[in-house]
C-alpha positions as CSV (number, residue, x, y, z in Angstrom):
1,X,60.5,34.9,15.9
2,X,57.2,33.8,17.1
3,X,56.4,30.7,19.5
4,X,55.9,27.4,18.3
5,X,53.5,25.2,20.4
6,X,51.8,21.8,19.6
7,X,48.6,19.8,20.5
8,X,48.7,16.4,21.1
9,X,45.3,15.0,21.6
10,X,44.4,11.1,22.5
11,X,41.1,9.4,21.5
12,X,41.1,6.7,24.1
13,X,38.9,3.9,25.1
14,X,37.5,5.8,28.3
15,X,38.3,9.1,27.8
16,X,39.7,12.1,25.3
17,X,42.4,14.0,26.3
18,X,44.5,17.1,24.8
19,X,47.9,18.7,25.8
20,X,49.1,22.2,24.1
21,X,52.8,22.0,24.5
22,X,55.9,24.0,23.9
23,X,58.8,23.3,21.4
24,X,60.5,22.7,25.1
25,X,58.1,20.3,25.6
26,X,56.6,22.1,29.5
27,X,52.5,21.4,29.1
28,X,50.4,24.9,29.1
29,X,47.2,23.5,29.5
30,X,45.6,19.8,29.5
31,X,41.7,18.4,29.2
32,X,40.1,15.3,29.7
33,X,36.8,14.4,29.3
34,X,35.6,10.9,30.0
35,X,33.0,9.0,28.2
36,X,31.5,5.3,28.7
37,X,30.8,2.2,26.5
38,X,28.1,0.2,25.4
39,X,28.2,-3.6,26.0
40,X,24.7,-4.9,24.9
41,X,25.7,-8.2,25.3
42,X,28.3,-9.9,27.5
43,X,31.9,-9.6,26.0
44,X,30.5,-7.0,23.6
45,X,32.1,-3.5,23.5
46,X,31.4,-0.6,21.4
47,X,31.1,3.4,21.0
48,X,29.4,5.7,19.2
49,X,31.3,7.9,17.0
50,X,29.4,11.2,18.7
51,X,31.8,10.4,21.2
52,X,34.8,10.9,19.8
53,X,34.1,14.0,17.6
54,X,32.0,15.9,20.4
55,X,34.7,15.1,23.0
56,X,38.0,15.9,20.8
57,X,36.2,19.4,20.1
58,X,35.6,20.4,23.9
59,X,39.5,19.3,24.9
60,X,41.0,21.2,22.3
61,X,39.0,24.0,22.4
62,X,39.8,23.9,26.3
63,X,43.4,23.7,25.7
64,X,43.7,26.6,23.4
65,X,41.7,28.9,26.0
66,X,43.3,27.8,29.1
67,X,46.9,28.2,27.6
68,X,46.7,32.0,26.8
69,X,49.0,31.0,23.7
70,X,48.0,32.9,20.4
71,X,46.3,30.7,18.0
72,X,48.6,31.3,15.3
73,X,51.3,29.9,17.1
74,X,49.9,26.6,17.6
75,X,52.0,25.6,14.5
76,X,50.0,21.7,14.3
77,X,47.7,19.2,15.6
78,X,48.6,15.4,15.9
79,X,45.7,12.8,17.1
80,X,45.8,9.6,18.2
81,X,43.2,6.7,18.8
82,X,42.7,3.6,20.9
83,X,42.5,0.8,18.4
84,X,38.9,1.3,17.1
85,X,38.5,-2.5,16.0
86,X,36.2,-2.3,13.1
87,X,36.3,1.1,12.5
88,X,33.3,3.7,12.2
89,X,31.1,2.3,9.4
90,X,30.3,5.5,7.2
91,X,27.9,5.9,4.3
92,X,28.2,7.6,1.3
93,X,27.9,11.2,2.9
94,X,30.5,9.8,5.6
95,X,28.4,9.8,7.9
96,X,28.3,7.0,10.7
97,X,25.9,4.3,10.5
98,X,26.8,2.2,13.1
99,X,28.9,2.3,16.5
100,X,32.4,1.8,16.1
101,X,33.3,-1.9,17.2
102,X,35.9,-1.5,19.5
103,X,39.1,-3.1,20.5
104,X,37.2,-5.1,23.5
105,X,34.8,-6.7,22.0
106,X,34.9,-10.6,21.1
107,X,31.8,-10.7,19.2
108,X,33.3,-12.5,16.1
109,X,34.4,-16.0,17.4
110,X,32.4,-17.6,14.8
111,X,34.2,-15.5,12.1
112,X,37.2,-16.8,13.0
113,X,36.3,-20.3,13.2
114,X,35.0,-19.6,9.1
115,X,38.4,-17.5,8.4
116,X,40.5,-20.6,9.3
117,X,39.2,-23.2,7.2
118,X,39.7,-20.3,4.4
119,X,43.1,-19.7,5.6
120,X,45.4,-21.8,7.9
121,X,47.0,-19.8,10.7
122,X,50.5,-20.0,9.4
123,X,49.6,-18.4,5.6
124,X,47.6,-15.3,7.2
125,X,50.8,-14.7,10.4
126,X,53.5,-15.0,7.1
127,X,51.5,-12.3,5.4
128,X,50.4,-9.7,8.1
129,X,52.5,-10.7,11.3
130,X,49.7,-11.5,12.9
131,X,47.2,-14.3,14.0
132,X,43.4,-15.0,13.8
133,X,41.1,-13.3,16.9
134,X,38.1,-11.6,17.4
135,X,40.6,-8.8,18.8
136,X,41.6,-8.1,14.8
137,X,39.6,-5.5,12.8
138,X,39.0,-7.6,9.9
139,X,37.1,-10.2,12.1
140,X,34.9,-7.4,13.4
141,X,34.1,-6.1,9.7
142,X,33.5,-10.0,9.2
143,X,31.2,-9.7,11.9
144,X,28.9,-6.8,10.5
145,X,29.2,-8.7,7.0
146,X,27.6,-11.7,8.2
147,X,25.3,-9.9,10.9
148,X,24.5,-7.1,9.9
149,X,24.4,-6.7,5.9
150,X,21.6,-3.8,6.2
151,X,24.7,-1.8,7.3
152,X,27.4,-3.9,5.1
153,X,25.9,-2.6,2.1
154,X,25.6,0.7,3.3
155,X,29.4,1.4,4.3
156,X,31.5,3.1,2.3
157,X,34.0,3.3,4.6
158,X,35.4,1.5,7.5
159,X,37.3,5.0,9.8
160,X,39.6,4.7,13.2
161,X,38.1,7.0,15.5
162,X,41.0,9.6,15.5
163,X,40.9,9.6,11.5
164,X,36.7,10.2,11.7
165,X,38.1,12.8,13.7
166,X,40.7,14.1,11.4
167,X,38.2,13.9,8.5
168,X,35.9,15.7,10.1
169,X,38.5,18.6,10.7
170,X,40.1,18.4,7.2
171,X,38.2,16.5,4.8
172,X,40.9,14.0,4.2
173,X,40.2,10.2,4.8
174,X,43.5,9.0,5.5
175,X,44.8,5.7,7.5
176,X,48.3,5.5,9.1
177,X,50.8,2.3,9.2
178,X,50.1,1.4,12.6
179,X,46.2,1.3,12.9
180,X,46.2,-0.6,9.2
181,X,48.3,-3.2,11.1
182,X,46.5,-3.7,14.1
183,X,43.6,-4.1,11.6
184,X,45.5,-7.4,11.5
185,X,44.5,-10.2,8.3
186,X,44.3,-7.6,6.0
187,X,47.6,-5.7,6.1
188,X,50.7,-7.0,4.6
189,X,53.6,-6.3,7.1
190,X,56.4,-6.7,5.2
191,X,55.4,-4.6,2.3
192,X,53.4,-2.1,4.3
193,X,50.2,-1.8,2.4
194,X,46.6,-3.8,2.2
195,X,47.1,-7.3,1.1
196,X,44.8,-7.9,-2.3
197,X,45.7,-11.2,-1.5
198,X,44.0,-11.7,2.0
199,X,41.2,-9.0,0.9
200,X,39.8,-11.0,-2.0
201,X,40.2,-14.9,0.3
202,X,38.6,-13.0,2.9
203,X,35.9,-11.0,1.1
204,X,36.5,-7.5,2.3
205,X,36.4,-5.4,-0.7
206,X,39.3,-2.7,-1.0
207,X,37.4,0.3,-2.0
208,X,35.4,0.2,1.7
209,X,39.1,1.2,3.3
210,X,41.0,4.5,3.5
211,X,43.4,4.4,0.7
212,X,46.1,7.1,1.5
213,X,47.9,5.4,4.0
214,X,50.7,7.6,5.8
215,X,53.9,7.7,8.5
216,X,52.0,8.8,12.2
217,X,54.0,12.7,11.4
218,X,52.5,12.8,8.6
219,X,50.1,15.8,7.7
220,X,47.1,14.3,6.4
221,X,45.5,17.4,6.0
222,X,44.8,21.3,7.5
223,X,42.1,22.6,9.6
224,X,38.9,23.9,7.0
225,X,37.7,27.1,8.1
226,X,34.4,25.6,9.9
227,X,37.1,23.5,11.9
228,X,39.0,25.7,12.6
229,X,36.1,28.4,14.1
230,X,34.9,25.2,16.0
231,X,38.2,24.8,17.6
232,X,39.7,28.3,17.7
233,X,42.5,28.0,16.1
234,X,43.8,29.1,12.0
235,X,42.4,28.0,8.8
236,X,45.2,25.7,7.1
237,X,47.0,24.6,10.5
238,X,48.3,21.2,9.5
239,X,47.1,18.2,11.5
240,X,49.2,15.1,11.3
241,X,47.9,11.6,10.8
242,X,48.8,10.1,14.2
243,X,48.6,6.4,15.5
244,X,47.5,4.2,18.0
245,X,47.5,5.8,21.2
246,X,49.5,3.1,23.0
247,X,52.0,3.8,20.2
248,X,52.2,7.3,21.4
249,X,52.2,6.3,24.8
250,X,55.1,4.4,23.8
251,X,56.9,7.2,22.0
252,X,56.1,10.0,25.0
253,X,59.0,7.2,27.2
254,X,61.3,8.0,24.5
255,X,61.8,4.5,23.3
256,X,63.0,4.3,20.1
257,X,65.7,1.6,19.7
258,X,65.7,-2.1,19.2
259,X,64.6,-4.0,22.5
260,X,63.5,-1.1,25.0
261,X,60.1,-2.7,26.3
262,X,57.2,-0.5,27.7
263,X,54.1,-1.4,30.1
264,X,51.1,0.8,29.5
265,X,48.5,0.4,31.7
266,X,45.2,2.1,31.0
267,X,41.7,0.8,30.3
268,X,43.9,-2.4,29.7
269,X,47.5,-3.7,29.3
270,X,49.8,-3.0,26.6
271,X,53.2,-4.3,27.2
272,X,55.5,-4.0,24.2
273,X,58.9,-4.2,22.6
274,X,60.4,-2.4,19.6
275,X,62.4,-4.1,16.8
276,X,63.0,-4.9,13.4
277,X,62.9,-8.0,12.5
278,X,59.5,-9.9,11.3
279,X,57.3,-11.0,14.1
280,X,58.4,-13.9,15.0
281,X,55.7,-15.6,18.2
282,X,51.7,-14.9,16.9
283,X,50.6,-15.2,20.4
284,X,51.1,-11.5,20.6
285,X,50.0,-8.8,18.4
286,X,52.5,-6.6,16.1
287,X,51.9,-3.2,14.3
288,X,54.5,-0.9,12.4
289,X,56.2,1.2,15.3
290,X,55.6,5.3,15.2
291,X,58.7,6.1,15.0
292,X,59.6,4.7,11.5
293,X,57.0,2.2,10.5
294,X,58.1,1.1,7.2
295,X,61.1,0.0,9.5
296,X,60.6,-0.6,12.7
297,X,57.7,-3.2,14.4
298,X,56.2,-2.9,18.1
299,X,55.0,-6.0,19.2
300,X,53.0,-6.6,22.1
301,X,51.3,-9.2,24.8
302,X,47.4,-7.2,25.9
303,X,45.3,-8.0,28.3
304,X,41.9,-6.6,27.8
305,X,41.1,-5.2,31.3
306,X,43.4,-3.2,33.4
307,X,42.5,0.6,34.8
308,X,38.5,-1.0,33.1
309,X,38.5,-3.0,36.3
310,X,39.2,-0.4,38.8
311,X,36.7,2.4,37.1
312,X,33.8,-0.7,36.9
313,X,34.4,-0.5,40.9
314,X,34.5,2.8,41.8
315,X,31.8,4.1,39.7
316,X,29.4,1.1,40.4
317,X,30.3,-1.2,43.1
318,X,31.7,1.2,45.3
319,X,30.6,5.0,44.2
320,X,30.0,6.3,47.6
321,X,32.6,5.9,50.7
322,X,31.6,6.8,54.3
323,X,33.9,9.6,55.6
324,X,35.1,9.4,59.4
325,X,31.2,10.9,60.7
326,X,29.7,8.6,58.2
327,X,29.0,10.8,55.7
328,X,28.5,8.5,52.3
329,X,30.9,11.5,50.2
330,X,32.2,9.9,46.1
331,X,34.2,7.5,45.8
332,X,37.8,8.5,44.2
333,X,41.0,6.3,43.4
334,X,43.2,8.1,45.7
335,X,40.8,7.1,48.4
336,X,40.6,3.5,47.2
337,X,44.1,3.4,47.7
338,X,44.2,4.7,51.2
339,X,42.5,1.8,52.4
340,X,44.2,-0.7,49.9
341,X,47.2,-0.3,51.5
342,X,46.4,-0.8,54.6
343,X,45.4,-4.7,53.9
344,X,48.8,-7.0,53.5
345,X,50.2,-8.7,50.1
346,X,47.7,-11.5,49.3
347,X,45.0,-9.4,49.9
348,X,44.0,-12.2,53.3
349,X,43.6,-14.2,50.8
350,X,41.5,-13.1,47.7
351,X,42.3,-13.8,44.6
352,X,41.3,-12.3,41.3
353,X,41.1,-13.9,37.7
354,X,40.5,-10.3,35.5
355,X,39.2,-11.5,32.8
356,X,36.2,-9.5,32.7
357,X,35.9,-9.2,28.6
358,X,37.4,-12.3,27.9
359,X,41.3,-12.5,27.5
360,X,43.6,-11.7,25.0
361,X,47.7,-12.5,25.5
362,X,48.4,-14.7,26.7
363,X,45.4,-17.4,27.3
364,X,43.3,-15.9,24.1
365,X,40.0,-16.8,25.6
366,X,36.7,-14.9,24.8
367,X,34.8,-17.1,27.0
368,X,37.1,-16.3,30.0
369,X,34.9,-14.7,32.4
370,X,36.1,-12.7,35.8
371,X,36.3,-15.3,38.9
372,X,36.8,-13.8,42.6
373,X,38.3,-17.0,45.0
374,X,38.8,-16.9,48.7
375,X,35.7,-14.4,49.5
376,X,35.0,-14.3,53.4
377,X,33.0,-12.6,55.3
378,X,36.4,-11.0,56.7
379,X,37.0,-9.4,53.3
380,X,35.1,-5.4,52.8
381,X,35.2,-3.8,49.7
382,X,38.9,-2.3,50.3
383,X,40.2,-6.4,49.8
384,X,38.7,-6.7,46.9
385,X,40.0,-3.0,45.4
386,X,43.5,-4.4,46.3
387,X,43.0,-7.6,44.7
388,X,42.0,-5.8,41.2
389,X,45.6,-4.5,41.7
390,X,47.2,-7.2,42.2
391,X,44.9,-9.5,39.8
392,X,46.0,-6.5,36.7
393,X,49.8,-7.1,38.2
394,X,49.1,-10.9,37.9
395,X,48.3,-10.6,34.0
396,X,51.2,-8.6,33.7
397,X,53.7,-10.5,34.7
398,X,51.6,-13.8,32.8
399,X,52.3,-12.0,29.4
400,X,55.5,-10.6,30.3
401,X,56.9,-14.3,31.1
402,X,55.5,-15.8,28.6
403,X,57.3,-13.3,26.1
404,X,61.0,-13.9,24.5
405,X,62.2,-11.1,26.4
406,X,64.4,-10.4,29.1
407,X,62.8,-9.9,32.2
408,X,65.1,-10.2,34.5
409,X,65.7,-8.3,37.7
410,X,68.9,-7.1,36.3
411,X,66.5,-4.8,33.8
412,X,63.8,-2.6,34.4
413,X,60.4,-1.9,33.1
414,X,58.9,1.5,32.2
415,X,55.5,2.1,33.6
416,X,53.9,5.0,32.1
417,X,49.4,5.0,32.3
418,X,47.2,5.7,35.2
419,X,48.7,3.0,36.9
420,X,52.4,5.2,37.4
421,X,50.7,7.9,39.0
422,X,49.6,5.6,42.1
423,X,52.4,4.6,44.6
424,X,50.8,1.6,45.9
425,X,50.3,0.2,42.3
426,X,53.4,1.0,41.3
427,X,54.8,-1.0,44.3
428,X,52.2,-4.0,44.0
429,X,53.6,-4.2,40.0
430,X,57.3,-4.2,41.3
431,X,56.4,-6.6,43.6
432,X,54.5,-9.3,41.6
433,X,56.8,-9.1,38.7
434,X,59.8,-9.2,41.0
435,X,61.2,-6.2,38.0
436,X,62.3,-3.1,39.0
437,X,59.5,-0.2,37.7
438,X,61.1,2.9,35.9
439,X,58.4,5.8,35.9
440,X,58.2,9.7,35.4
441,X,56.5,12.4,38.0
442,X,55.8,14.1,34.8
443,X,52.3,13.3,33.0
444,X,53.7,10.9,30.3
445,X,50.9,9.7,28.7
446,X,49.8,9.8,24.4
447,X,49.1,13.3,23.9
448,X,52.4,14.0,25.0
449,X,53.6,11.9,22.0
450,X,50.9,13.3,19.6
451,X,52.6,16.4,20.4
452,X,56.2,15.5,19.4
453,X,54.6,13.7,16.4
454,X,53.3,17.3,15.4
455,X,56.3,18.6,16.0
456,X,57.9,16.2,13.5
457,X,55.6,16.7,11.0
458,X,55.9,20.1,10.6
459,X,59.5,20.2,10.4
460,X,59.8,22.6,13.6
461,X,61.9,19.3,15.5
462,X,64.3,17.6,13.5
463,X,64.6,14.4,15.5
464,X,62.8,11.8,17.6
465,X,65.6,12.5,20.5
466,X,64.0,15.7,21.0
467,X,61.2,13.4,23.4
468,X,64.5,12.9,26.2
469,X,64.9,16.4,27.0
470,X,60.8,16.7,27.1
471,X,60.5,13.5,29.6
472,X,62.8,12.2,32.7
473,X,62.5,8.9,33.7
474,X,64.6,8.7,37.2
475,X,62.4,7.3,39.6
476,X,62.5,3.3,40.6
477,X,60.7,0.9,42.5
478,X,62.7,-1.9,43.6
479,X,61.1,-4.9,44.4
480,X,60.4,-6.3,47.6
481,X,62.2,-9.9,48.0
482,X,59.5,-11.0,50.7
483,X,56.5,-9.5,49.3
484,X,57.7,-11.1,45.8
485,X,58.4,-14.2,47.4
486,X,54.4,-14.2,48.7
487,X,53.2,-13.3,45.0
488,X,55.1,-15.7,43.0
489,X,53.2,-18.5,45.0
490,X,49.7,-16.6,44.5
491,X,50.6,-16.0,40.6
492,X,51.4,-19.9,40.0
493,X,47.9,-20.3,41.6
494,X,46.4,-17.4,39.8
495,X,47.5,-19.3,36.6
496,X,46.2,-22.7,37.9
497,X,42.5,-21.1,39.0
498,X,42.3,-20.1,35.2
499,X,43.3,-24.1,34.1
500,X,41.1,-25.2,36.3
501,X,37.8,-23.4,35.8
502,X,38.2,-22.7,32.0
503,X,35.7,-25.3,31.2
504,X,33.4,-24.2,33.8
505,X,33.7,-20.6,32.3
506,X,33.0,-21.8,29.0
507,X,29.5,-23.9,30.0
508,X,28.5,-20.8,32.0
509,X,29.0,-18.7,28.9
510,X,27.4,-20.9,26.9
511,X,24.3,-21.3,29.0
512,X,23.6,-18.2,28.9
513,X,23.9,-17.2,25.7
514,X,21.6,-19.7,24.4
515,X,24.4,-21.9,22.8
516,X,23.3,-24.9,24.7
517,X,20.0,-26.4,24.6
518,X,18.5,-25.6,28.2
């Protein structure tokens, strides 16, 4: 009996990355290749759908070379995507037209303001589970409505990044549960399809979405033979639907029961918990889970800069470091970290408000803007590196108390991302949250689920459990009670700073958009 392997394969916010794993779930080969983003204006983020198609092909093809497997026992593809906001705006030929409005981006605060006195918060969170932000897809496609109607009229179809992406390989324009919820006002969550209701108060017309919505292990269609040249793998390999990648993320920690809660921390923060009952707080964002979406909810508190923060300084505050002759040589994380830790909790007293691109859970402020206090001409650039960690630790524990779950210290959290690979942010998290931090030396990140998704869907793994005896998660950070102690004062400050200059944050803003008469 031949080999079965499986790619996952992640279409992330700063990156793509593919895995090519085993029915045993050991890794053969991995690829990453980073990309940027486009912010024209302040507190606007997008991509261009080159991106993700271009980068997808080179991972994959990578993967499949480096492994040494056979092609023909790759036996499917899953792919995942960050949460692509509006969508890819295609044309008739489905082609893209526009750049893909991500995630980030809190362009559409006017749209909102319109959608509520069309529909009262309560009516749209009863329908979809979820509130009214510039964060939700429909608000962007609200945006290009109003904005831009050159390119309104000329979309045919609003597509996530990983399903542009899985169209372009099979010629299928699908949509799965959880990126049709984290579309947001559009979706109906309780009887898992688009809401004619909300479509028709909100003007979106049906016809511009995907219609064939599907379960994450789905197969939503197989390679074409051009495809599969490009990629060098089999005409007709299936390639499952997939999801959003923190959903995969998610998966890849093997949670799948009612109440097991996850941090992710990446470009930004995703901390979620799994159950099955209706949303119940709209101050935090809900989607269908992967596992069984028709059933099962993930709801989650996000903050919208995280690992965002720490690339923004090594690549352009900081992209050279002297070595010990001097020797300006490039700036790396590892490196950053080195010298982080050598400065004390507190950071000698710096203190970071990270919101960079605006703020999602739990403040929900698109003017928010990113505030450094306590700069001395003590502090180098090694104090402010630690205070990014600790400022991204800061807005996790804000979301995580101000959640309906358990936090306690008689619990742990699961920290899976970039963050878990670095011991000095893994200690600055168990520290500021004063929670115990549960991570993996494997590489647990969305691929990994992709990969088990793939497996599911084409009916080589019979069970979700199969994802405990692919991942281990035995190592823990305890907090320590001292260096907690420190951070509990600086978070109540952190939390006052915010209070205190909000207004100020929202003249400057203002100001210099043109929004007030100068």
């Amino acid at each position: 009996m031949s080999a079965e392997y499986f790619i996952g394969a992640d279409i992330g916010t700063s990156g793509t990355k593919a895995v090519l794993c085993g029915i045993d779930g050991k890794v053969r080969a991995e690829a990453l290749e980073e990309y940027g983003l486009s912010t024209p204006n302040p507190a606007w983020a997008e991509q261009d759908a080159s991106y993700y198609l271009g980068a997808a092909n080179r991972v994959i093809v990578r993967v499949v070379r480096e492994s040494g497997v056979e092609p023909r026992e790759v036996k499917g593809m899953c792919i995942s995507g960050l949460y692509g906001g509006s969508g890819i705006p295609l044309n008739s030929q489905m082609e893209p037209i526009y750049p893909c409005i991500i995630w980030m981006d809190r362009r559409a605060d006017e749209e909102c303001r319109q959608v509520r006195k069309l529909v009262p918060d309560e009516e749209i969170f009863d329908i979809t589970g979820n509130g009214i932000d510039p964060y939700f897809g429909f608000a962007k496609m609200l945006w290009l409505k109003n904005n831009r109607p050159d390119i309104w009229a000329k979309t045919h179809m609003f597509l996530a990044p990983n399903h542009y992406v899985i169209y372009k390989y099979t010629g299928n324009a699908v949509i799965d549960y959880t990126s049709a919820g984290n579309l947001g006002g559009i979706y109906d969550m309780h009887n898992h399809c688009w809401s004619d209701t909300m479509l028709d108060r909100l003007g979106i017309p049906k016809d511009k979405l995907p219609q064939k919505m599907l379960a994450p292990q789905d197969i939503a269609g197989v390679l074409t033979r051009e495809a599969a040249e490009c990629l060098g793998l089999w005409e007709g390999m299936p390639v499952c639907a997939g999801c959003i990648d923190c959903l995969a993320s998610t998966l890849a920690t093997g949670a799948l029961y009612d109440g097991q809660h996850v941090a992710i921390i990446s470009t930004s923060i995703n901390w979620g918990v799994i159950h099955s009952e209706f949303p119940a707080n709209p101050e935090y964002i809900s989607m269908p889970y992967s596992k069984e979406p028709r059933r099962m909810i993930y709801t989650y508190g996000g903050a919208s800069t995280a690992g965002a923060l720490l690339r923004w300084f090594r690549d352009d505050v900081v992209p050279f470091i002297p070595d010990a002759d001097g020797r300006p040589i490039r700036s790396d994380y590892k490196r950053l970290d080195s010298l982080a830790e050598r400065i004390s909790p507190g950071s000698d007293g710096l203190l970071i408000l990270p919101y960079f691109m605006g703020e999602r859970s739990p403040i929900w402020d698109t003017k928010a803007r990113g505030t450094v206090l306590g700069l001395t001409l003590k502090h180098s650039y090694a104090h402010i590196y630690r205070a990014l960690l600790e400022a991204v630790a800061y807005s996790l524990r804000h979301i995580m108390e101000t959640s309906n779950v358990d936090v306690s210290a008689n619990s742990s959290c699961v920290l899976i991302g970039g963050a878990s690979r670095s011991p000095l942010w893994r200690q600055i998290f168990a520290d500021v949250t004063g929670v115990p931090i549960l991570y993996s030396k494997e590489n647990v990140e969305a691929p990994l689920g992709d990969a088990l998704l793939a497996a599911m869907g084409t009916g080589c793994a019979e069970s979700f459990d199969l994802i405990k005896e692919w991942v281990k998660f035995e190592n823990l950070v305890q907090p320590n009670p001292e260096n907690h102690d420190r951070y509990t004062r600086l978070f109540e400050l952190y939390k006052k700073v915010y209070t205190s200059l909000k207004c100020n944050m929202h003249e400057l803003t203002d100001i210099c958009s043109g929004e007030i008469e100068r």
